[in-house]
C-alpha positions as CSV (number, residue, x, y, z in Angstrom):
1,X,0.0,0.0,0.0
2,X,1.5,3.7,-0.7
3,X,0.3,6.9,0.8
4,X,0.2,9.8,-0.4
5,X,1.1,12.8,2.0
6,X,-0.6,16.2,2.0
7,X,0.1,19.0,0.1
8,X,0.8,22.1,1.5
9,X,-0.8,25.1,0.2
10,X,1.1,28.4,0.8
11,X,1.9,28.1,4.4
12,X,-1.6,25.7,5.3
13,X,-1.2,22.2,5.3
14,X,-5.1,21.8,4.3
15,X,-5.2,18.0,5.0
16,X,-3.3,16.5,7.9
17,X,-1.1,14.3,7.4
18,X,-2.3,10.5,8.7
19,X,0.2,8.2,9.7
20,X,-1.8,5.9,10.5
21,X,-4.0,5.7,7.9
22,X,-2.5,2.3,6.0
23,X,-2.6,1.0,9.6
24,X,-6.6,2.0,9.8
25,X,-7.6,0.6,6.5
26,X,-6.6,-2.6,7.4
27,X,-8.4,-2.3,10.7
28,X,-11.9,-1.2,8.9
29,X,-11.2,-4.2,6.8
30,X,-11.2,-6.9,10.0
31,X,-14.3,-5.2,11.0
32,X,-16.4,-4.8,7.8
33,X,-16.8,-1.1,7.8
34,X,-16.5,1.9,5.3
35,X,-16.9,0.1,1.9
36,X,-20.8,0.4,1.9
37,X,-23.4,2.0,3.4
38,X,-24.9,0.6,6.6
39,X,-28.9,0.9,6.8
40,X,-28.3,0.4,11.0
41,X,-25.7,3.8,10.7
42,X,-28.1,5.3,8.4
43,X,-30.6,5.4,10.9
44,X,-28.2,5.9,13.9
45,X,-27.3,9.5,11.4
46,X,-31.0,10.0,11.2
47,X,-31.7,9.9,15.4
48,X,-28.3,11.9,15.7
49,X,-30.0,14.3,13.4
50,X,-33.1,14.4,15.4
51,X,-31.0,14.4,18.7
52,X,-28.7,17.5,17.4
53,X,-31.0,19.6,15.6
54,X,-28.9,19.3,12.6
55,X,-30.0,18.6,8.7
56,X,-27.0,16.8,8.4
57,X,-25.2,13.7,10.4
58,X,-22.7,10.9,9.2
59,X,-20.5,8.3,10.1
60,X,-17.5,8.8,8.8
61,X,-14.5,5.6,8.3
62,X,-11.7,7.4,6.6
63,X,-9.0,4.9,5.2
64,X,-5.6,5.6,3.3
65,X,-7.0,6.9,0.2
66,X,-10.5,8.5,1.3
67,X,-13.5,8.3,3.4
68,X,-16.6,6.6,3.4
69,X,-19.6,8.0,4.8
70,X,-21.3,4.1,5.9
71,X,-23.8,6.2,8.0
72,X,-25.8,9.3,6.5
73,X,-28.5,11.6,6.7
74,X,-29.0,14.8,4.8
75,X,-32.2,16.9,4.2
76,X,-32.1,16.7,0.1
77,X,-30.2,13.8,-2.3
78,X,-27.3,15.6,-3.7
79,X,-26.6,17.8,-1.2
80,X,-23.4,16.3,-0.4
81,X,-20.9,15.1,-2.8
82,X,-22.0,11.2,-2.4
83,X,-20.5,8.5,0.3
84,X,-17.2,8.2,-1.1
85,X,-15.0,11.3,-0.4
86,X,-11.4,12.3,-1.0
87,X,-9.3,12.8,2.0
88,X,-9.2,16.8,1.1
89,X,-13.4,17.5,1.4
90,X,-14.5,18.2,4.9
91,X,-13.2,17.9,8.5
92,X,-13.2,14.6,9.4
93,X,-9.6,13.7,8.7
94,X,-8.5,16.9,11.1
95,X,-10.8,15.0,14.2
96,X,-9.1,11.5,13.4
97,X,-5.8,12.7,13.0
98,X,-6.0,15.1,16.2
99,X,-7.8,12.2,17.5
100,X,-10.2,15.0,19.4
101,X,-13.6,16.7,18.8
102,X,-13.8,19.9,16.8
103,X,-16.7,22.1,17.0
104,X,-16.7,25.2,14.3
105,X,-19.4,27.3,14.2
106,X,-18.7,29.3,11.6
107,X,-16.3,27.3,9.3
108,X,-15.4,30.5,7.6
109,X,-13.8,32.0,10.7
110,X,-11.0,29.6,10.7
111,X,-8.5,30.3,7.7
112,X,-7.4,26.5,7.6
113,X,-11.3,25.4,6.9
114,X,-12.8,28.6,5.3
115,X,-11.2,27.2,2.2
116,X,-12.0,23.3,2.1
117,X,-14.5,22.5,-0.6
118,X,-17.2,21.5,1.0
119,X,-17.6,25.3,2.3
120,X,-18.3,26.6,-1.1
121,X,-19.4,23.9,-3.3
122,X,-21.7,22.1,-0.8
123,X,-22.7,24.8,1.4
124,X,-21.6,23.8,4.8
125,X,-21.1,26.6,7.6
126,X,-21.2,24.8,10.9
127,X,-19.3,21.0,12.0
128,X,-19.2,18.9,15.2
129,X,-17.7,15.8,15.0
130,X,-15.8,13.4,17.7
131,X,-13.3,10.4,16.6
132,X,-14.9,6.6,16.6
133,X,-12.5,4.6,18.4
134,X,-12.2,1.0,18.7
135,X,-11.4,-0.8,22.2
136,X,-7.2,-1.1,20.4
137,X,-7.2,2.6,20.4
138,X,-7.0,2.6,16.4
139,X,-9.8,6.0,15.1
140,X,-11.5,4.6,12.7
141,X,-13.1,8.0,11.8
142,X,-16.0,10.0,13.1
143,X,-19.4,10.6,14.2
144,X,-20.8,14.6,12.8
145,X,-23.1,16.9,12.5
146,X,-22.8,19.7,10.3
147,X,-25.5,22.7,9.0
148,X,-25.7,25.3,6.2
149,X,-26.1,28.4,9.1
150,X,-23.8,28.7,11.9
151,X,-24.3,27.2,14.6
152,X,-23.1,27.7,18.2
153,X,-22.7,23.9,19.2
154,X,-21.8,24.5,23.2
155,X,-20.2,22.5,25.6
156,X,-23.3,20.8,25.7
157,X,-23.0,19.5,21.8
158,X,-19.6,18.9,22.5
159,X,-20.2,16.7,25.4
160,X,-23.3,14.6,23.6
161,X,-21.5,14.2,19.9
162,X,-18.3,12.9,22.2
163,X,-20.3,10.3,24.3
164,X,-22.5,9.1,21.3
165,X,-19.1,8.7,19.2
166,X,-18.1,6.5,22.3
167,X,-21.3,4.7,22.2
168,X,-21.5,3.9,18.8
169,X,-18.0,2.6,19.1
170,X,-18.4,-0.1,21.7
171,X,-21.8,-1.1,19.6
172,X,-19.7,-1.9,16.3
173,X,-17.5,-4.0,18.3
174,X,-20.5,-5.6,19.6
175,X,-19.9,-4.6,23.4
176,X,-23.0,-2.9,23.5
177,X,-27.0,-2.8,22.9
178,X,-29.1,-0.3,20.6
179,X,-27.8,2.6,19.4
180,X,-30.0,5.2,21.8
């Protein structure tokens, strides 16, 4: 397998760069996850949705070479570029590299997002997401909301898109019951 770093552009490196990305495709492999969607993490998107307030919500598995979206609900078809994503749209790959939560309410506030495609050509203004981590430690990729306003997400948001993330985690490893 070969990995392609990040470009930098000017003095922004725009994607992260993953080390441990050929490491995490291998590890979505053992478990079955992030090469189709899931109709059980389509609905988990759909009551994370309901539970944030937010038109959009995903699960995220992002692997050497892209990211799959296995778990998604947004408010019209097309509205989002599809399931499969390059590393370069969106924030997920900043949350599983940092391997912490990010909450943006306005994503045009920060100069290292304002730019990111799925700002302009999508529409998206506002992001919470938290990394989906397996019981080895390995982040596997996210759990998100996003919106087309800004949004002030709180420590409360924060808190909730965190524990769900954790939640959702132990449930694909089958350590746990339903997803709510």
């Amino acid at each position: 397998m070969s990995y392609d770093p990040p470009r930098p552009v000017g003095r922004l490196l725009l994607t992260p760069e993953d080390r441990e990305a050929p490491a995490r495709t291998v590890r979505l492999r053992q478990l079955g996850l992030g090469e189709r969607p899931e109709p059980a993490l389509d609905a988990f998107a759909v009551g994370l949705a309901e539970r944030a307030g937010a038109p959009y919500a995903m699960v995220n598995f992002v692997a050497e070479h892209g990211q799959f979206l296995a778990g998604l609900h947004c408010p019209h078809p097309g509205s989002l570029p599809g399931r499969s994503l390059p590393r370069e749209v969106g924030f997920c790959p900043h949350v599983v590299v940092r391997r912490r939560a990010l909450a943006l309410e306005d994503v045009r506030d920060y100069p290292r997002f304002a730019t990111n495609p799925i700002v302009d050509e999508y529409g998206i203004r506002s992001y919470l997401g938290a990394p989906l981590a397996d019981s080895t430690g390995m982040v596997l990729g996210t759990v998100c909301v996003a919106d087309a306003v800004p949004r002030r997400w709180g420590r409360d948001g924060l808190e909730t898109i965190k524990a769900v993330a954790a939640q959702l985690a132990r449930h694909l490893e089958g350590t746990a019951g339903a997803f709510w």
